[in-house]
Structures are given as C-alpha cells and as structure tokens.
N, C-alpha and C positions, 0 to 999 in steps of 0.2 A: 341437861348437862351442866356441872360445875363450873363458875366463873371464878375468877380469885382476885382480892383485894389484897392487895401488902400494905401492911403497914409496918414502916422500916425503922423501928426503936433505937438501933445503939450499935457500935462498933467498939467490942472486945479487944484492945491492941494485947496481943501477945507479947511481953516483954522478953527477951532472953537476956541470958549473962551480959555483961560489956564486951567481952572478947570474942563474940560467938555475933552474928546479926542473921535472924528469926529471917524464916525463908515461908513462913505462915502469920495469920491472924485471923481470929473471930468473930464470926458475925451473927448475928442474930436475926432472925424476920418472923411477923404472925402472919398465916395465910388466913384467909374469910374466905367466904362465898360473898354470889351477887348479894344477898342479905345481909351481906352483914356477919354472920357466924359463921365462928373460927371451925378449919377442919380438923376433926381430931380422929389420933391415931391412923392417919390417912399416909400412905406412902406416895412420896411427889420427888419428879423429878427435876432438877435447878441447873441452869445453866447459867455460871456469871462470867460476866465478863470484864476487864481493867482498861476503859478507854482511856485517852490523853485531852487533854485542852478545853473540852464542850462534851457533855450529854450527849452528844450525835457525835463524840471524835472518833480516830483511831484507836483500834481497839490492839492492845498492847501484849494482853494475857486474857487466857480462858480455858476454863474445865467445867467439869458437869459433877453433878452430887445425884446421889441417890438419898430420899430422908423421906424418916417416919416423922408428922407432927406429933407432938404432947398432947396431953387434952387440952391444952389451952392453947392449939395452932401454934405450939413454938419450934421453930426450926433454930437449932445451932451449925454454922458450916465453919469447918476450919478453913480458911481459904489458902489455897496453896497444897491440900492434899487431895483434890478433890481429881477426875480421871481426865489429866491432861489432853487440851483438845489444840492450841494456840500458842506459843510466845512462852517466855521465863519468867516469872515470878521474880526471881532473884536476882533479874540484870537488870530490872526497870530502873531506873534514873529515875528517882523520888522526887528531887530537888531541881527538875527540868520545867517542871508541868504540873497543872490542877492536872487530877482523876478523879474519874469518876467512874463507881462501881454501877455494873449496866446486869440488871436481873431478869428471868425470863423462867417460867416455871410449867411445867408439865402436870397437871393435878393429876392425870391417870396415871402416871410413873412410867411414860412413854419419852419422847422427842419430840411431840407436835406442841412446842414451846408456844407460847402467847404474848402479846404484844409485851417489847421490852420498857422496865424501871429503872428510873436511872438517879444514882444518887450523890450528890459530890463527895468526895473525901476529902473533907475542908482538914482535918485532922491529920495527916500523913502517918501512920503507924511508926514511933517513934524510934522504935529500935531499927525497924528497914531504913528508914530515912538515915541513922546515923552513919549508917557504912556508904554513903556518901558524903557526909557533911564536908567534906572538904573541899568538894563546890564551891561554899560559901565564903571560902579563903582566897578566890578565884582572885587575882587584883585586877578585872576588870569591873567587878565588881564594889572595890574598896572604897571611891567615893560616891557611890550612889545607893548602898545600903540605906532601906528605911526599917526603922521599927513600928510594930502599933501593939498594940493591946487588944486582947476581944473585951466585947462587950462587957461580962462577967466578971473582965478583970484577968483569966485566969491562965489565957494562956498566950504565947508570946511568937509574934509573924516577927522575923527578919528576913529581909531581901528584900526582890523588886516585882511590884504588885502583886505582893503576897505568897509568891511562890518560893518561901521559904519558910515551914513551920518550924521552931526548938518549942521543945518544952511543953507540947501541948496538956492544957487543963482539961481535967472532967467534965464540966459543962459545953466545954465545947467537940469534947470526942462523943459524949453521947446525948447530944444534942439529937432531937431527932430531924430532921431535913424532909423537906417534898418535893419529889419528885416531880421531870417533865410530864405535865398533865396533857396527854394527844384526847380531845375532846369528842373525837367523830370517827368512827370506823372506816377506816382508808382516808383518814384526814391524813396530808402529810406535814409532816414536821422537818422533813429534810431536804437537798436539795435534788428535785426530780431533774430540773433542767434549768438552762436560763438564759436570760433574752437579753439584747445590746440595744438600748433604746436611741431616739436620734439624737440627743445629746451623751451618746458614746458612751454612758454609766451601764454597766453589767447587773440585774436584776434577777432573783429564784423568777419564776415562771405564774407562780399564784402568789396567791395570800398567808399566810403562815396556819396551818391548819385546817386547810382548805382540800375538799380532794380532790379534784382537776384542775386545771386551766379555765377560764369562764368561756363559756359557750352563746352567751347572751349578758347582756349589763344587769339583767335581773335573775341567772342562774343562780340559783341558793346554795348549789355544791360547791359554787367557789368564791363564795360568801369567805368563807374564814372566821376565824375567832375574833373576841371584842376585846382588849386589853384594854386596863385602865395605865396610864401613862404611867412607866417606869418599873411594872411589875414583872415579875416572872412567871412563867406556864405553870402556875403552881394547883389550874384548875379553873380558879376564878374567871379566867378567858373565855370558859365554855357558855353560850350565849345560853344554856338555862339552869347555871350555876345559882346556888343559893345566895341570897343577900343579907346584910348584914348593916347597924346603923356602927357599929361598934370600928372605932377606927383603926387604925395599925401603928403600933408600936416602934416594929421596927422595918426596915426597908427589906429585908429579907425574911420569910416567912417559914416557920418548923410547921411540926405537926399537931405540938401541942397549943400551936395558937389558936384562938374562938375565930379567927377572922379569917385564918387560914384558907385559902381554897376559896374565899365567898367574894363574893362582887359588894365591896364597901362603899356606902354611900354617903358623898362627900358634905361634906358642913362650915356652915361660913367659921372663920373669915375668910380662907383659903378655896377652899370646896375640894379639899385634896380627900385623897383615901388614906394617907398617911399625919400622922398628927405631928410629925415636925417636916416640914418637906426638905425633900434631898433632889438635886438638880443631878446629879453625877451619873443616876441608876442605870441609865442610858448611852453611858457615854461610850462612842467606838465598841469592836470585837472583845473590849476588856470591861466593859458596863458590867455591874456585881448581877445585876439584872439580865443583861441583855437574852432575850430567849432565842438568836436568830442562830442557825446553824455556824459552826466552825467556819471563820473567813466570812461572816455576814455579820452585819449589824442594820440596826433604825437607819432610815437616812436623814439627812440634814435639811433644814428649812432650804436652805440656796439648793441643794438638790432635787427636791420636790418643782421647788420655783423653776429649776433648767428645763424639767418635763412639762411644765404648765406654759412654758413658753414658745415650746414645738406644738404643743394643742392650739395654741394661739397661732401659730404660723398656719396652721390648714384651715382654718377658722372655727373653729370648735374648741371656744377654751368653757368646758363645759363635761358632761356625763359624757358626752361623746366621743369627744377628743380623748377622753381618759381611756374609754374600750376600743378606740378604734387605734388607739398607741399600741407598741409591740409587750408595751406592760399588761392591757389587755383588763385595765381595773373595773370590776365591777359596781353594783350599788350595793355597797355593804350594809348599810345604815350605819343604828350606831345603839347605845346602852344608856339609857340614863340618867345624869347623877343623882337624881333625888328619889330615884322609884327602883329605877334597875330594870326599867320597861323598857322596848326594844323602839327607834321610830326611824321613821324613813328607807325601812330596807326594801328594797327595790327601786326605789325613787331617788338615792341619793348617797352618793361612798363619804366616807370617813374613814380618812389615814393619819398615824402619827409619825410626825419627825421624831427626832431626838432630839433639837432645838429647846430651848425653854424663852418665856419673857415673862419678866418678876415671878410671880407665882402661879403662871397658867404655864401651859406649853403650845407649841407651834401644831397643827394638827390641818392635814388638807380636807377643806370637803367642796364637794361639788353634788349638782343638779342640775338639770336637762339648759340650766339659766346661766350658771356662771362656774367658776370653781376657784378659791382662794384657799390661802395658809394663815386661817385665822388662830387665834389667841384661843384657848381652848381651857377648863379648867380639869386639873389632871385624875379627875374622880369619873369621867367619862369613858364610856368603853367604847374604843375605836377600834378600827382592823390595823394589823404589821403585813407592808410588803420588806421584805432585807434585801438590802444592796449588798454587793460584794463591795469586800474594803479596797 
C-alpha cells in the first residue's frame, strides 16, 4: 500500500483588484511514496483545513479536493473552491491570529485521510488580509504597535507578536516551512487528558509524542520524543532521526535547510545546536518555537522545582517519586550531544524547562538516587512534558 510524503514548497497568494478582496488562493504540494518517489498522474483526494493559533488549533474552514498529480507529483489546489465541508473562507479574521493550513490526503481518491500536515501561514495572503486592515487602526492598539523585518529583509510584520503581516515579500511567502513532525504511530501530540499535580499546576497526561500514559517507569511507549532545547517538532525529536555536525543557522527551520529535520550535534564553545543562541525560542504559549499544543507550553525551572518538592515530601525525591506523582514521568533517558546516541533510557528521565542560565538551559533529570534541575547544554535531546498556562 502507498504511503505519502509532502513536501510543502510555496503558497500562491492570489491577488485580486484593490476593490474586490479574493475569497481564494493557491497552493501548491509534491506527494512521494514511503521511498521517496513522487506519484505521478495519480488521482488523490485532499482534505485541508484553516486552523487558528497552533498546528493542533481550531480549525476555522475546510473543504476537500479531488486532483490528479503531474509527473512530477505536483498538486495545484485553489483553496477556497474546493467541496465545502466547514466554516467561511471569507469571514476568517486574518488579522486575529497565526494559521495554520492543516493537510490530510487520500492517495486512493477515497476519504480514508492520513495522519494530518500542518503548516504555518506565516505569510497572511495579502489581498484576504486587506479587507480587514482596519484592525490595525484599532486604538487600542496605537501605542503598542511593533514593527520587525524578516530575515531576508523583504517583508514587513506590524502589530503585536507578529500578528499583523502588510506587505508580505517573496522569500518569505514562498519560503518553504516544516511541518509538525508526529514521530510514532499513535504518538500523540495533543492533549488526550490532564492531570493536577499536588502543587496544583495542570499537566497533558504524558510526554509530548508519547502514546499512552506510562504504565511502568521503564515503558517505552510513553518514552516520548527527545528535543534539543528550544526546537520545534520539525522531526529531529524523533529518537532515530538523522544526525548532523552542521549547525543551525537560523532558529527556525525550512525545508530547504541541510540541518533541517536532523538531530545537530552541538560544538564548543556553547555546545548549542544553533550557532548564535537565542534564549526566547521557548518562551510561554507565544515561544516562535514552542511545540506544546494550544494553551500549553515548557514549564519553568520554579515549576519543575514545586513537583521535585512534593516527591521530596513522601520521600522519594528520586525516579520514584517522579512515577509515583499524578505526572506519572517515566525513564526517558536522553540524546547525546556529541554522538546523538541514546543513554540512560530506562534508568533515568530527562526533562526540559524553558528556563535558561548563561548558555545552557535548566533541564530536570533524575535516577533511582536523586533528581535535580541541572544546567544542561541546549544541543542535548531531552523529553517535553507541557503545562497548561
């Protein structure tokens, strides 16, 4: 049976007249197989969808496509004509919220969709967005207007934490983006449930990628992913992602980058995975980074420290106290920085804060002996549990 790879090139903004604002725009995807080769002249059915706020948001609009690929796996969908399933197209409030376009595809030209793609729309399609711009006039807004610049130079964020594109440039509309990487079949990445621990913090129920609850301190299905401090699900979490000595450029990762997807191994003087480090990636539900569902982020060193303090209280501040808490954390181990070899899993968790100190970060681990929030350097693959904010 056929499996499919996307690989998500570019978004087509349709322009319309100034008087008129475009109730459509184009998209573009190559579907592959499990190998790697693109399906050609293959008829497949697309379901997308326009969530709000995170990858895992509310999903706003959606319709389904019927399409033949190219020889060369290429899909064009107009989005916005496609057989209404969800929601308006045309009443979304642009200038409200990140979106993110959420893909899901049928290779036999059926309904039995496959695990969903999700890809920001860091670009707002420029014509839709206008026929609100006057949001941006909003005066409660008037003195707290920021400006920045992308990277490229080319294209121009107004408002507040970036939720106001004008003017978006080329490089950054068809920038390609990577999507949330779900590493394990029935790993989840959302929030199934979640627990109140005895210092009253609200917690998802596992590990971020994990698919159950732990059943044991050494159950491997609720192991979870290893993220290197401050990254996003871009793949590289996945504990037998490829590695890489080649560092990161930029804090956020395309598709066209070498490093992309791979577990980077960090190099003095820093030992970071990033070659200028950035402390912010992580920071709260708004981290450019953060991978935890809508309403969750990393928790904080003093966070970790209030649960390490109730394990202390029943005298288990230790692997024990960590599983026998309503967190329920396993022995995750951990990743490497210098190999990208996996140690300690079963014998000992490794959690990250969002904390940083000078150029490490705050990171919990324990063993059957003890359990601290040591100083960590951020090229190490640890596990993400997410608190609620």
């Amino acid at each position: 049976m056929k499996h499919i790879h996307l690989f998500l090139p570019l978004f087509l903004f349709s322009l319309a007249a100034k008087s008129q604002v475009p109730d459509s725009f184009t998209y573009q995807l190559v579907i592959r197989d499990v190998v790697g080769e693109v399906l050609k002249n293959d008829t497949v059915s697309i379901e997308v969808s326009i969530v709000s706020d995170s990858a895992m948001g509310q999903s706003q609009y959606s319709e389904v496509h019927s399409a033949t690929t190219t020889v060369s796996g290429l899909v064009t969908l107009v989005i916005g004509t496609g057989s209404n399933q969800t929601g308006n197209l045309s009443a979304i409030s642009w200038e409200s919220a990140p979106y993110f376009l959420k893909i899901r595809t049928d290779i036999e030209g059926g309904t039995n969709y496959g695990t969903a793609i999700s890809i920001e729309m860091v670009s707002v399609p420029y014509a839709l967005y206008s026929g609100h711009a006057d949001t941006a006039l909003d005066a409660a807004y008037a003195d707290t207007l920021a400006v920045r610049v992308s990277q490229e130079g080319d294209t121009l964020f107004l408002g507040t934490a970036g939720k106001y594109v004008v003017i978006p440039g080329l490089s950054e509309a068809n920038k390609p983006r990577l999507a949330y990487v779900n590493c394990l079949p029935g790993g989840d990445t959302t929030v199934v449930d979640t627990v109140t621990s005895p210092a009253g913090k609200v917690w998802m129920d596992r590990n971020l990628g994990a698919s159950r609850v732990a059943q044991s301190s050494d159950d491997s299905l609720s192991y979870g992913d290893l993220f290197q401090w401050g990254r996003f699900a871009d793949g590289h979490q996945c504990r037998n992602s490829e590695t890489t000595d080649k560092l990161a450029s930029t804090s956020t990762a395309s598709a066209d980058q070498a490093w992309a997807g791979k577990y980077i191994m960090g190099s003095s003087p820093d030992y970071d995975w990033l070659s200028t480090p950035d402390t912010t990636m992580w920071q709260g539900v708004d981290g450019v980074n953060n991978p935890c569902p809508t309403g969750f982020r990393i928790p904080t060193k003093p966070e970790w420290e209030g649960e390490i303090a109730k394990w202390e209280e029943s005298g288990n501040r230790n692997s024990t106290g960590a599983y026998n808490s309503p967190l329920k954390l396993p022995d995750t181990g951990g990743r490497h920085i210098y190999s990208g070899d996996p140690f300690f899993v079963g014998s000992g968790g490794a959690y990250w804060s969002s904390s940083v100190s000078g150029s490490y970060a705050r990171g919990l681990n324990f063993t059957s002996n003890y359990a601290n929030l040591d100083s960590s350097s951020r090229a190490y693959g640890y596990a993400v549990r997410c608190i609620k904010d």
